[in-house]
N, C-alpha and C positions, 0 to 999 in steps of 0.2 A: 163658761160655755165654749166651746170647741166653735173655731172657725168652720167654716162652708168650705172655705179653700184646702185646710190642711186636712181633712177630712176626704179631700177628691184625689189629693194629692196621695194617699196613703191608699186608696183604692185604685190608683193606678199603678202605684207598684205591687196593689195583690195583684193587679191581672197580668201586670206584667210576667209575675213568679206564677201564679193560676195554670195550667197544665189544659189550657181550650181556648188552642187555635185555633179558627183563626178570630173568634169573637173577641176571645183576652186581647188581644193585640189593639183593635179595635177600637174595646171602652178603652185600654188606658191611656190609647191617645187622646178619647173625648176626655176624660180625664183633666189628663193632662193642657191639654188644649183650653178646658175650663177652670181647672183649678191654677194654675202658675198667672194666668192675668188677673184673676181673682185676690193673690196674693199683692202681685205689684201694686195693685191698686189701694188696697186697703189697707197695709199694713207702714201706706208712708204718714 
């Protein structure tokens, strides 16, 4: 099963590459924001 994390993580570089400003920008900070403490947390 695929993580919740590396899954948010991977959608934040689509939006980051995604071509819609200024939304893209946006999610992959929520993204990112929710996916990377996502990771630290659970993958200790």
């Amino acid at each position: 099963m695929v993580r919740l994390s590396t899954v948010l993580i991977l959608l934040g570089i689509v939006f980051v590459i995604a071509p819609i400003p200024p939304v893209g920008m946006i999610l992959a900070v929520l993204c990112f924001a929710i996916g990377l403490p996502l990771r630290f947390v659970f993958d200790k």
